[in-house]
C-alpha positions in Angstrom: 0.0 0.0 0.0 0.9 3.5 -0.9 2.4 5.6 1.7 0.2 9.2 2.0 3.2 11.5 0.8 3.6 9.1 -2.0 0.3 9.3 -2.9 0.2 12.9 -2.7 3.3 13.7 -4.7 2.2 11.5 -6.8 -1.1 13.7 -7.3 1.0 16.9 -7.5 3.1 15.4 -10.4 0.2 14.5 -12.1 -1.3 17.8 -11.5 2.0 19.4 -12.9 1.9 17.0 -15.7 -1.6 18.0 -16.9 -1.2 21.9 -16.2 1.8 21.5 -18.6 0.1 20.0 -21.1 -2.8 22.6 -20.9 -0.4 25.7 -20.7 1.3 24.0 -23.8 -2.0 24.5 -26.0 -2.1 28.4 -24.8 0.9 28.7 -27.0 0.4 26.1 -29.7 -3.5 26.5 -31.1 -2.6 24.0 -34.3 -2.9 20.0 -33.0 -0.1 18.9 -34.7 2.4 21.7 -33.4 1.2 21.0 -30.4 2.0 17.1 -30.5 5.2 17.5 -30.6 5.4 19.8 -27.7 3.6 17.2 -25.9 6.0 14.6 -26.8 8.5 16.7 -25.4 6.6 17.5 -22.0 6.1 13.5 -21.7 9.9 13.0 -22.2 10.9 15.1 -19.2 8.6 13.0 -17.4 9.7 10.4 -17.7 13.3 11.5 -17.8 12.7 12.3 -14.5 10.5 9.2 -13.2 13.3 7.1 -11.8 14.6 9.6 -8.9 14.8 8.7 -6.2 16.6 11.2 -3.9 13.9 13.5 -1.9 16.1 16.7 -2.2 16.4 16.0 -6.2 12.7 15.4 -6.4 11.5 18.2 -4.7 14.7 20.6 -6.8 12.7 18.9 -9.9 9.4 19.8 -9.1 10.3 23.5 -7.6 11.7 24.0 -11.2 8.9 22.8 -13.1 6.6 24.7 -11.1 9.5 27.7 -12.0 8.8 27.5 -15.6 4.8 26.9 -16.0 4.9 30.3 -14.1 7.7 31.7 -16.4 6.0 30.5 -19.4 2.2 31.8 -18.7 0.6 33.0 -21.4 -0.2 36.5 -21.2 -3.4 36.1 -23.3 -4.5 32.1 -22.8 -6.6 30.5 -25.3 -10.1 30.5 -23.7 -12.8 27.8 -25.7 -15.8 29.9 -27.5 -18.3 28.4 -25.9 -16.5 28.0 -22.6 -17.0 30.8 -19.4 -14.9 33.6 -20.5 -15.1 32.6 -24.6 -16.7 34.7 -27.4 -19.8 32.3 -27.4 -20.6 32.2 -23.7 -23.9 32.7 -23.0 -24.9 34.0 -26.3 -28.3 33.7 -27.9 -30.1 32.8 -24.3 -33.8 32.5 -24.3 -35.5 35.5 -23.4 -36.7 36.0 -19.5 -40.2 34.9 -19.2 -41.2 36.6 -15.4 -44.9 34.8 -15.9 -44.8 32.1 -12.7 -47.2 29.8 -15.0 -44.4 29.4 -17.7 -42.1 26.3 -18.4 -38.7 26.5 -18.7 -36.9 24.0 -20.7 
């Protein structure tokens, strides 16, 4: 059985992992550019996946979290139809304030 640091490092990774990839796609719109970036992201993973040393780990991690911050986007890719997009909430049905009325 998993120890509960283990377990929770291992959720932080995976959390890094992820917050990588989505970062990634702020800079590279076009799938198949961003691919290859991805390749790249999974690679230092896995580079990285046989440490062992605590102080290396944690120098590892403190980077990557270094870098996501470095390499923010200043304007990230929001989805259209997502909160935030050009599309939210557009073309709602119109406000009905009779109590009798059905909303579907």
């Amino acid at each position: 059985m998993s120890s509960p640091v283990s377990v929770a490092h291992r959720l932080h990774v995976q959390s890094l992992y992820k917050r990588s990839l989505k970062l990634s796609l702020d800079w590279y719109i076009q799938r198949d550019l961003w691919r290859q970036k991805a390749l790249a992201i999974r690679a230092q993973f896995e580079q990285n996946k046989a440490l062992t040393n605590p102080k290396e780990i944690q120098a590892v991690v403190q980077n990557a979290e270094k870098e996501l911050q470095e390499w923010a986007h200043p304007d990230p890719y929001k989805f259209p139809m997502g909160p935030e997009g050009t599309k939210w909430e557009r073309n709602l049905p119109p406000i009905v304030n009779d109590p009798s009325a059905h909303h579907h």
